[in-house]
C-alpha positions as CSV (number, residue, x, y, z in Angstrom):
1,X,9.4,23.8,-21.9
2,X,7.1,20.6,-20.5
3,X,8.8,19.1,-17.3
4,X,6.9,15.8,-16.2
5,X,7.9,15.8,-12.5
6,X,7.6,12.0,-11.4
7,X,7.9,10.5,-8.0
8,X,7.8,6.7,-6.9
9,X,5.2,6.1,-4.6
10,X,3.6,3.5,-2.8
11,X,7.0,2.0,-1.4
12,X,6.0,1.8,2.6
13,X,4.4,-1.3,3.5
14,X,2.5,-1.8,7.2
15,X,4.0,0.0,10.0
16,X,7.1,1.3,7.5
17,X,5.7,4.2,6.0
18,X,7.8,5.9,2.8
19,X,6.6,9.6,2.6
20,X,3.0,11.3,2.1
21,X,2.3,9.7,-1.2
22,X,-1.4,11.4,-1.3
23,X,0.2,14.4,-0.8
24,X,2.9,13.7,-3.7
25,X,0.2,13.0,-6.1
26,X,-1.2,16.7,-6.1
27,X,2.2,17.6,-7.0
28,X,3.7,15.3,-9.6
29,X,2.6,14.8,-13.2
30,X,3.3,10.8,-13.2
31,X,4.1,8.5,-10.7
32,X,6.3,4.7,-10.3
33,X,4.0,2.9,-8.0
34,X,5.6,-0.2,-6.1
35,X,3.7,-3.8,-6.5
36,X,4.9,-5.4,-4.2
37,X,8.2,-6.8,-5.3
38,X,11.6,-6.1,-6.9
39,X,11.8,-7.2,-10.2
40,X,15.4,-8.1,-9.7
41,X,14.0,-11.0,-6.6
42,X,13.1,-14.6,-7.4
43,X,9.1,-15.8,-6.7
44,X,11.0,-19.1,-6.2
45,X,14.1,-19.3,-3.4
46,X,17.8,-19.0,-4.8
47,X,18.6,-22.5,-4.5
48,X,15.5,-24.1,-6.7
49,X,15.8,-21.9,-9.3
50,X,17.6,-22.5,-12.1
């Protein structure tokens, strides 16, 4: 049996840290890494868009 154990990682930002993602990746065998945004929020504010 092949288990791919996968993790998201990258999700702290500045001072708010999320976990030890270096340490994570000599664990896991793939990884969701977060860029920055939800993909679910708007670049543009709710009320101009549309």
């Amino acid at each position: 049996m092949i288990v791919d154990l996968n993790s998201d990682l990258g999700e702290g930002f500045g001072a708010w840290t999320r976990g030890d993602d270096d340490a994570l990746l000599d664990i896991v065998t793939s990884a969701n890494v977060a860029g920055g945004r939800h993909a679910s929020v708007s670049i543009k504010p709710f009320a101009e868009s549309g």
